[in-house]
C-alpha positions in Angstrom: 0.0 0.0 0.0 1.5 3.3 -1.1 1.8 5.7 2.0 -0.1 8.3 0.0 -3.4 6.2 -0.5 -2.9 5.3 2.9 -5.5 7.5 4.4 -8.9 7.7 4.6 -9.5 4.6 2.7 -13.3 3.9 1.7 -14.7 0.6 2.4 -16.3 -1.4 -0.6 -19.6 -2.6 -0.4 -19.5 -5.6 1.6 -16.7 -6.9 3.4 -18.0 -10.1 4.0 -18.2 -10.5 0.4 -14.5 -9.6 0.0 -13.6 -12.2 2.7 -15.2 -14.6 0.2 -13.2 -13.5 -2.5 -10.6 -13.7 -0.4 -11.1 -17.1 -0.6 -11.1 -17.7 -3.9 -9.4 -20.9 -5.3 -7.2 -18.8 -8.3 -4.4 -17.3 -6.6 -4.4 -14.1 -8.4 -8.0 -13.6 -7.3 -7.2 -14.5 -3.6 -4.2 -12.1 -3.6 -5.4 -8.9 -5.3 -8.9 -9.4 -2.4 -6.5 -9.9 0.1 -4.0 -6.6 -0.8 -7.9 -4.6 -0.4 -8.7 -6.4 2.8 -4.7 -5.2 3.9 -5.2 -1.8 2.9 -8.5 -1.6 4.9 -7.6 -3.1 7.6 -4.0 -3.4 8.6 -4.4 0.2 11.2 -6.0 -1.7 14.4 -3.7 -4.6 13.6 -0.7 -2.4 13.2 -1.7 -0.8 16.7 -2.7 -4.1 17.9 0.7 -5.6 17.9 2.7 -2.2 18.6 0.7 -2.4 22.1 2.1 -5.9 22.6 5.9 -4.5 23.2 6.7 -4.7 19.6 9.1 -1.6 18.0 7.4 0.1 14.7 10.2 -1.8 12.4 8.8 -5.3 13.8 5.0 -4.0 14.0 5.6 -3.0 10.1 7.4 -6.8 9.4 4.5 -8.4 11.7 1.7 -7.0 10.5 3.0 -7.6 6.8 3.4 -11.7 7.6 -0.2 -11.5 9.3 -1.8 -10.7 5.8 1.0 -13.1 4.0 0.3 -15.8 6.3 -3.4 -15.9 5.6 -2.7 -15.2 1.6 -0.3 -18.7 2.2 -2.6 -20.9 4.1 -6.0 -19.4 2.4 -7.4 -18.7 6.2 -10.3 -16.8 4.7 -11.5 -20.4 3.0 -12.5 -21.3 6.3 -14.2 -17.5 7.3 -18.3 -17.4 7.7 -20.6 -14.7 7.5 -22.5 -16.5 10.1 -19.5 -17.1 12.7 -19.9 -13.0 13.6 -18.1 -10.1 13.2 -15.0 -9.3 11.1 -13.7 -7.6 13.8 -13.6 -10.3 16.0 -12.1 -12.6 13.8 -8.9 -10.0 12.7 -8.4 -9.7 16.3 -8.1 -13.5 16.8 -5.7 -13.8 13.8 -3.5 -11.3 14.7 -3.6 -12.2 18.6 -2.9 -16.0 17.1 -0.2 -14.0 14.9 1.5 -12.8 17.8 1.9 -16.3 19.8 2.7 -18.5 16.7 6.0 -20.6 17.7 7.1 -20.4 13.9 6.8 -16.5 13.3 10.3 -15.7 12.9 10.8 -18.4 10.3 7.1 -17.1 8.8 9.1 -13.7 8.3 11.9 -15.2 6.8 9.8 -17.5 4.0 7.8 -14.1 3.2 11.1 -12.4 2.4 11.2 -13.7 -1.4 7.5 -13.6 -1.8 4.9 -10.8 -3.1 4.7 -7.5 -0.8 0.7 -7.5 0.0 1.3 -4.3 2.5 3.8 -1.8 2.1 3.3 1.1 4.4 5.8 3.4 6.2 6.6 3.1 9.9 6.5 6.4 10.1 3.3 7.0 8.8 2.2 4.3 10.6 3.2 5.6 14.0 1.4 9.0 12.8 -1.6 7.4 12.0 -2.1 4.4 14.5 -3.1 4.9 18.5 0.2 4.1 19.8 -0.7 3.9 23.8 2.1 5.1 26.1 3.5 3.4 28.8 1.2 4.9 31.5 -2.4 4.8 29.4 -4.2 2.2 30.9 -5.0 0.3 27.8 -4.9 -3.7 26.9 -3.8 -4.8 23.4 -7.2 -5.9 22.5 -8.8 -2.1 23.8 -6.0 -0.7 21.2 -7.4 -3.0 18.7 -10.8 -2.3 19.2 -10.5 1.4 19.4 -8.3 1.6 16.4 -10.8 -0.4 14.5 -13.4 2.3 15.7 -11.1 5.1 14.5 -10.6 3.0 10.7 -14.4 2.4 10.2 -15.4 5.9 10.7 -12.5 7.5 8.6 -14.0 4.9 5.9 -17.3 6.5 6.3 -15.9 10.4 6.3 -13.5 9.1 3.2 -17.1 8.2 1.5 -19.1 10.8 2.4 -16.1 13.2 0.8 -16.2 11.3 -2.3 -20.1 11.7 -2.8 -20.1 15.5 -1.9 -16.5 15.7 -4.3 -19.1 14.3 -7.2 -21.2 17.0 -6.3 -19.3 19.4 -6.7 -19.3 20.3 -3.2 -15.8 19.8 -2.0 -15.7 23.1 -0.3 -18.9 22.6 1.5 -17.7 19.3 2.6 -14.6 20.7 4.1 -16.0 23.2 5.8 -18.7 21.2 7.2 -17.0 18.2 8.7 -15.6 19.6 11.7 -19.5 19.3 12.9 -20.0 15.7 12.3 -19.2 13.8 15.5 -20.5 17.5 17.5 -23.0 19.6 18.8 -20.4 21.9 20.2 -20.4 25.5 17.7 -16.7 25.1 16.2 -16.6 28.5 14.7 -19.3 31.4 14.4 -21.8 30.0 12.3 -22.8 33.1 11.1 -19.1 34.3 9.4 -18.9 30.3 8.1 -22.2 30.7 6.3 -21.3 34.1 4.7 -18.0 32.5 3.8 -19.7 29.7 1.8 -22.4 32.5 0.4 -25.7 30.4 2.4 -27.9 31.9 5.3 -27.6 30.9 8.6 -30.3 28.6 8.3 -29.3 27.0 5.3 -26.3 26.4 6.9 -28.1 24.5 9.7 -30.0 22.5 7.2 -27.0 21.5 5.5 -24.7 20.5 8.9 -27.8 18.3 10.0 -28.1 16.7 6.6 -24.2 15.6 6.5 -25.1 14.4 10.4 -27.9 12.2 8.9 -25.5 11.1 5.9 -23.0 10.0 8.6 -24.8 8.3 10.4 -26.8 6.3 7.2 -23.7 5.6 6.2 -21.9 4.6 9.0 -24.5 2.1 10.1 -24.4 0.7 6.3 -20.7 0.1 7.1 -20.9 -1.8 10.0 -24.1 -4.2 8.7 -21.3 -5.0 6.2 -19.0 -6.4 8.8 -21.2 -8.6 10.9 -22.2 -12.3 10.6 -25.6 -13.3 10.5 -28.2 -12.2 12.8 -25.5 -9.9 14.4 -27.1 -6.2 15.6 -26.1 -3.3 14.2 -27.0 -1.1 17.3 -24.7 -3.3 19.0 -21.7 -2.8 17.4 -22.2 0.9 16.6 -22.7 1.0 20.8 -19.5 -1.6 20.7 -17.7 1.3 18.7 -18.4 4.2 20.7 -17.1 2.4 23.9 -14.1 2.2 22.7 -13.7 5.5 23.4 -14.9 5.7 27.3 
């Protein structure tokens, strides 16, 4: 993954469905599904195994054999829709990962194989919740609150797309500072002149990007439960990550 696209990634329609075609018995298929699956997810697995001791170089070479370990052994043949969430099941890969007897000679078979990840450390460390010492936070709290962090930058990364094919890059901009707020960020009345609307308007247009959010983000996380999982749930399950 280039460092530049690195960002704000939006997630495709259903990620169950990727995880299928993840799955897939070609190996070209399987590995190009996989490198989207690394590029949307590898943040709360990055943070993940930073928060278990590991120095950025190593988090970089781990989280790189994670995703080439389960391109090798075709893990995501044996993934279900109806064993629950995505989320879950990342976490147990990576925590599995992590206490693998044969993960040093893992990282040395990968060296001659294909790159699915590339990403710098750097950015990496910029991007990623990197706890310190004192924060009282487990590896799997990182995890989930890092995942928390990637879902909703998907859903800002999409919403910026739409209002880009708008035309409405600008209003977009200015507007998404109110999203996850009630708080006034700036005087409403100077932003609205600024973007040539009234006052109202400009009320009308912060509570329609609200709405959009949250539409969206709820259509996001359906997409990365099992079966029968709630989607109230795991939006609740999201926010908590933040307490």
């Amino acid at each position: 993954m280039d460092p530049g696209n690195s960002r704000l990634k939006p997630f495709p329609t259903t990620q169950w469905s990727l995880i299928m075609r993840a799955a897939a018995v070609d190996p070209a298929d399987r590995e190009k599904a996989l490198a989207e699956i690394c590029e949307l997810y590898w943040p709360p697995v990055y943070a993940f195994i930073r928060s278990r001791g590991n120095s950025p170089h190593d988090a970089e070479d781990l989280t790189q054999g994670l995703f080439a370990e389960l391109l090798e052994r075709n893990d995501f043949a044996r993934a279900d829709a109806n064993h629950g969430r995505l989320r879950s099941y990342l976490l147990t890969a990576a925590s599995n990962h992590l206490n693998s007897a044969h993960r040093r000679e893992n990282r040395q078979k990968r060296g001659g194989g294909a790159v699915l990840l590339s990403f710098d450390a750097v950015d990496a460390e910029a991007r990623c919740l990197i706890p310190e010492p004192m924060d009282d936070l487990t590896p799997d709290r990182v995890f989930e609150r890092q995942w928390a962090i990637t879902v909703m930058e998907g859903v800002v990364s999409l919403l910026a797309q739409r209002y880009a094919d708008k035309g409405q890059t600008e209003l977009f901009n200015a507007l998404k500072p109110f999203i996850n707020t009630t708080e006034s960020l700036s005087p409403q009345t100077e932003l609205a002149q600024r973007l040539g609307m009234t006052d109202a308007a400009l009320r009308v247009a912060i509570h329609r990007l609200r709405q959009r959010y949250g539409e969206v983000l709820r259509q996001t996380v359906k997409t990365t439960l099992g079966h029968g999982e709630n989607v109230d749930d795991e939006i609740a399950c999201l926010m908590a990550a933040f307490q």
